[in-house]
N, C-alpha and C positions, 0 to 999 in steps of 0.2 A: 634263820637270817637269810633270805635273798644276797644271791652271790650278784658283785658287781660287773654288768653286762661293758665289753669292749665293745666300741663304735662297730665292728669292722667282725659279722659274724666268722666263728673260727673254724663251723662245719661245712663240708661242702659237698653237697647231694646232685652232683652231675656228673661230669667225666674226670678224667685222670687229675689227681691231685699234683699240682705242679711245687705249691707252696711248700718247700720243706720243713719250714716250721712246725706246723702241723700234721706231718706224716709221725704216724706213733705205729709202734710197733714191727714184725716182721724184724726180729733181730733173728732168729734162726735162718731164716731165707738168708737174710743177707750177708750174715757169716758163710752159710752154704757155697754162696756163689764166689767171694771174694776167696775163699779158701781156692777153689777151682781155679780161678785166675790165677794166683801163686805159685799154684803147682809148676813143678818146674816141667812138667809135662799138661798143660790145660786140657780142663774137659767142658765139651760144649754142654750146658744145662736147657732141660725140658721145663718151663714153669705152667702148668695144667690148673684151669680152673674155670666155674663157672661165669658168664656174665656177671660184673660188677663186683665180685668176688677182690680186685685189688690187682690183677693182674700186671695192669699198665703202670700204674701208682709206682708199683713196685720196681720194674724196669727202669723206670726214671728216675726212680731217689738212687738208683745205682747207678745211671749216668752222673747223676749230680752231686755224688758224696764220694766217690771212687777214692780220690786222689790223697782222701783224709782217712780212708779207710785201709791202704794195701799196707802203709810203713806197719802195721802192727803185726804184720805177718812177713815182715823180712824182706818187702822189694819196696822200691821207687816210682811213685806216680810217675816221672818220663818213661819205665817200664813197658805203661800199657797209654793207647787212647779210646774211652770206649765211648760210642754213641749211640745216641737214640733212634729207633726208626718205626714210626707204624706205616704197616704195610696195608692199610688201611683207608689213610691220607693220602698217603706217596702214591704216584703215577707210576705203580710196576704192574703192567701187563704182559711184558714179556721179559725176557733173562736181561739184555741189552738195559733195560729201561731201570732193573732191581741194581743190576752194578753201577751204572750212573749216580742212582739216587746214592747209595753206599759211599760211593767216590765223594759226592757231593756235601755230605754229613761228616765224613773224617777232613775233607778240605777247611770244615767251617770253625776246626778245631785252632787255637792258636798257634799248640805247640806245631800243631804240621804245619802250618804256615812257615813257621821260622824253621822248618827244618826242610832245604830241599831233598835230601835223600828219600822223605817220606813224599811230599806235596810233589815232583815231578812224575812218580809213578803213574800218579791217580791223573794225571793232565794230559794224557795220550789221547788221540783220535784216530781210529774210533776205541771207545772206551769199551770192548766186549770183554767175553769169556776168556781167549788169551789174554788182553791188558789186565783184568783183574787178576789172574793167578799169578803174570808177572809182578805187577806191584805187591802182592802180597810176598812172592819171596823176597823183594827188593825189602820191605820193609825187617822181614825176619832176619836177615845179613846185617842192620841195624841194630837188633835187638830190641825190636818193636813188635808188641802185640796187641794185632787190633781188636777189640770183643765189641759185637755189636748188639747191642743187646733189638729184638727184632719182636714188636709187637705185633699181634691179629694174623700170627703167621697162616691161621685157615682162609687169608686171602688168597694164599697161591694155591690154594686145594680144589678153587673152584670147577666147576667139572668143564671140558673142552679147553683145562688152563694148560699155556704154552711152555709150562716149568715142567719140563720132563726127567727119565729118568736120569739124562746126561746130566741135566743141571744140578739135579743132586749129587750124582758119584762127584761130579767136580767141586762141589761144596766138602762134600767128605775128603777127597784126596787132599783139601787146603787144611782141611782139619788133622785128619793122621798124622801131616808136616809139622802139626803146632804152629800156623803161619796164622790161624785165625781162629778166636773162641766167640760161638754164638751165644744168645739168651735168648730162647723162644718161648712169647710166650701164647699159649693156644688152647682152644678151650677141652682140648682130648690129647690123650699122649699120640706124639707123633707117630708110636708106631701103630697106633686103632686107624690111622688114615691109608695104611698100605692096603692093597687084595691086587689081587690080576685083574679084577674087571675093571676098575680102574686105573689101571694100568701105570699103578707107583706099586713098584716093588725092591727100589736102591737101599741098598743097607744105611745109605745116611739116618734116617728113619730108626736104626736101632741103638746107633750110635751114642746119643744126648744120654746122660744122667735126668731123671725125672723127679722131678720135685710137685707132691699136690697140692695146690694152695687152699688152706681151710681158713673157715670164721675165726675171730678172734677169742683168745680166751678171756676168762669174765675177767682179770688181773689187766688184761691190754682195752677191751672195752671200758675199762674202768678208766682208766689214761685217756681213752679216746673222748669222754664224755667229760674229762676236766679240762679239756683245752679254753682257754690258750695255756694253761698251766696250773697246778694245782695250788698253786698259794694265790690263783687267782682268776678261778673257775667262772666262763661262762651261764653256765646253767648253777643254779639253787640246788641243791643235795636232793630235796626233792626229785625236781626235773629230770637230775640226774640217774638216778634209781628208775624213772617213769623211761627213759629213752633206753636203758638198758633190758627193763621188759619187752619193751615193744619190738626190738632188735631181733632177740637171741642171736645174739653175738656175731650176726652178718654187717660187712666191711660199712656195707651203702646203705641197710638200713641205720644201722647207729648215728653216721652223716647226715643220713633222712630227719632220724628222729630228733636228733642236737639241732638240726636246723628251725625245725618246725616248732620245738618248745622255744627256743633262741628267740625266735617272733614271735610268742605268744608271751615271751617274759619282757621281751622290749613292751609291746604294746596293752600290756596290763591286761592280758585276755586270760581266760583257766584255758587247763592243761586240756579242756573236753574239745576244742578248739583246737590244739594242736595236734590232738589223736584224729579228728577229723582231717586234716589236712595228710599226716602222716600218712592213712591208710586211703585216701585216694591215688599216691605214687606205689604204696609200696606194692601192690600187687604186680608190678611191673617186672619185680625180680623172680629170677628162675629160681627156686630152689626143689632139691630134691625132698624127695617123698619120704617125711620123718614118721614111721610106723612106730617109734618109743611113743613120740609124742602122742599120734593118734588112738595108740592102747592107753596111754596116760590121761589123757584125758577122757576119754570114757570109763577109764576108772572114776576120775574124779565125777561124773553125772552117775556113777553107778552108787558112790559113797551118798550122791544127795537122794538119787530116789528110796535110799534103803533106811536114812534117815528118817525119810518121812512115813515111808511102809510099816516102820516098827522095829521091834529083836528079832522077829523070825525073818524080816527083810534083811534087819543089818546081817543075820549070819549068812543069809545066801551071798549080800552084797563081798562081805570078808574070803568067802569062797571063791568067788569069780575073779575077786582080787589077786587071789593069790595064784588060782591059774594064768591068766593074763600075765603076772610076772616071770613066769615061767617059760610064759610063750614068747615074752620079750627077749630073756636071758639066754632063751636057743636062736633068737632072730639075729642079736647082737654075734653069738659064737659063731653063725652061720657066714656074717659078714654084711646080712639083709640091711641089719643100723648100723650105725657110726656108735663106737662109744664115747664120742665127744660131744652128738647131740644129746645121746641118754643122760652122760654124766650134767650138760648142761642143765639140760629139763627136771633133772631129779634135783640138784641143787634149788632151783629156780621152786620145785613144785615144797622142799622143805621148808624154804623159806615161809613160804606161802602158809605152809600152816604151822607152823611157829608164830606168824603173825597173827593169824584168825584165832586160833590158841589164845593167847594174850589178849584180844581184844574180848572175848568171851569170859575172861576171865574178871574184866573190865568191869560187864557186864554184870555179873553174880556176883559183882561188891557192893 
């Protein structure tokens, strides 16, 4: 039975997901971070991950759910005010111009509006390095803590960029105070960006808790493909299995792929149709070099040439097999794979013939 399609597709294969409706997933993260905030001592968090990986997504659903989220952990959304900031968009070239923007983001909040001990702070001219440390303790004597959660932070990494070491210690000194907890989110842990030749070497840098952001697991991809809801799934059960393949379980491709069957089920097209569209974006995305995969799958061309060779190919085939998993099994203990790809791919590869199984069996009735 084809699932009934919503006017108004519910994947979205471009930039940061704003819609929170649709954000699925990441409850580990987001307990991570909201715990942090609670702390009666805050610690600034590292969020690490590849392009398109969910980074900003995720930054944002924590601007935008905070204030429903901290009472479960014992404090008061007037507590804390946290904003959003890509450093990316924003106009920060130099230190002067990142505090501005900062000032201007916690201004646009209601509650500091209504509160001058917050909003005059941030209203001084000229707005520098002292004005922000000042307003920051003016805010902590309030019992305000601002967390700002700070996307594309390898914007200020740029090389001949004017964000020096001072600017960091003075970022950390605000931090040690507990006057300010950040969320950075950046495609390498902050401290891989430190050397002397580059001439970042502030301890701010080691300071952040690191969090890696990975693919989803097949239980959240599964959510992700029943949007807008499971009692009333865009895509057909089908589809939905077809976009989880296509995926393996990456944030943007599963988006990609919901989107692309999405319009092939609106417009009465086959799924051949939407795997062509799929895989003209999807090579866009960075992913790292899955060696489970690439031994797995030449197992699988090793299983069909040995088929066809005979028994004395199948037993060499069985042989090579079993090497090869061997060499996986030292690759993964090494650290070379991910056991989250392996376990994905081996899931995904039993599937597979369990079904081929079955249909064979089909076959010889």
């Amino acid at each position: 039975m084809t699932a009934a399609s919503p006017s108004i597709c519910p994947f979205l294969a471009g930039g940061m997901l704003t819609e929170r409706m649709f954000f699925v997933g990441r409850d580990d993260e987001i307990r991570f971070i909201i715990q942090n905030m609670a702390n009666a001592q805050p610690t600034s968090i590292n969020i690490v991950g590849d392009r398109k990986i969910g980074k900003s997504s995720l930054l944002y659903h924590i601007y935008q759910t905070y204030e429903e989220r901290v009472p479960g952990y014992g404090r008061q959304p007037q507590d804390f005010v946290v904003v959003y900031l890509s450093l990316k968009s924003a106009n920060c070239r130099k230190p002067d111009d990142f505090y501005q923007a900062v000032a201007q983001e916690l201004l646009s909040r209601g509650s500091v509006q209504a509160n001058p001990a917050l909003a005059q702070p941030l209203q001084v001219t000229p707005f520098d390095v002292h004005a922000f440390s000042q307003a920051m303790g003016n805010w902590k004597q309030a019992k305000v803590l601002p967390v700002i959660c700070l996307d594309d932070f390898q914007e200020l990494l740029e090389p001949n960029s004017l964000f020096d070491d001072q600017f960091y210690d003075n970022l950390r000194s605000i931090e040690d105070r507990s006057q300010l907890m950040l969320v950075i989110g950046s495609r390498k842990k902050l401290k891989d960006y430190t050397s002397r030749e580059s001439g970042r070497t502030s301890g701010f840098f080691n300071v952040s808790q690191t969090y890696i952001l990975q693919g989803f697991s097949p239980a959240t991809a599964m959510d992700l493909v029943r949007l807008p809801g499971v009692n009333n799934p865009a895509l057909s059960e089908e589809r939905q299995n077809l976009a989880i393949k296509w995926s393996e379980g990456q944030p943007y491709l599963l988006q990609l792929a919901g989107k692309c069957l999405w319009e092939a089920q609106k417009q009465d097209r086959p799924s051949e149709w939407a795997q062509r569209r799929f895989e003209e974006d999807a090579n866009q995305v960075p992913t790292s070099r899955n060696y489970g995969r690439m031994i797995f799958m030449a197992i699988g061309r090793i299983g069909f040439w040995g088929q066809n060779l005979g028994n004395t190919a199948d037993d060499w085939s069985n042989f090579l097999k079993g090497m090869i998993t061997i060499v996986t099994v030292l690759l993964l203990l090494f650290g070379v794979e991910k056991w989250q790809d392996f376990t994905n791919f081996m899931q995904q590869s039993i599937n597979d013939i369990l079904q081929n199984a079955q249909t064979k069996e089909e076959e010889n009735k």
